[in-house]
N, C-alpha and C positions, 0 to 999 in steps of 0.2 A: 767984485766977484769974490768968492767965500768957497773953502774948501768945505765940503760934507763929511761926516764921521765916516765912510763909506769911502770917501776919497783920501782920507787919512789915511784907512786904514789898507787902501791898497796901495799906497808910497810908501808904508809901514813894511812891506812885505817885499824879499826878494825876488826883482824878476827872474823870467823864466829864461833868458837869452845869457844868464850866468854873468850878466855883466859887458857884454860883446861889445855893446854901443860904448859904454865908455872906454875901452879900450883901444874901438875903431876912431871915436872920435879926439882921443890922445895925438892919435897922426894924423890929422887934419890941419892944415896952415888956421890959424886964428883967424882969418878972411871966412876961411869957407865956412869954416864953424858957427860963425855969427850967420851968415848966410841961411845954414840949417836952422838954428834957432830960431829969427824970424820966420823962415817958412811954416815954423810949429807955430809959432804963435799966431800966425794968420790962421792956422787951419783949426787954429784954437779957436778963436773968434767966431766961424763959419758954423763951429757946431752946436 
């Protein structure tokens, strides 16, 4: 899998949620964390 210039160039960019997620996911047990991640990566897959 290969990132597009388009795809670059919106990881380039700051999102819009100010940052929230990683903040929110600061306090999350390293269990759950991994947890979330997998689930992104699954829904990564599917699309």
């Amino acid at each position: 899998m290969r990132l597009t210039d388009a795809g670059r160039d919106a990881l380039a960019r700051p999102s819009k949620s100010g940052g929230a997620l990683q903040r929110s996911s600061s306090a999350l047990a390293p269990s759950r964390l991994r947890a979330v991640e997998r689930a992104v990566e699954i829904l990564e897959r599917r699309a």
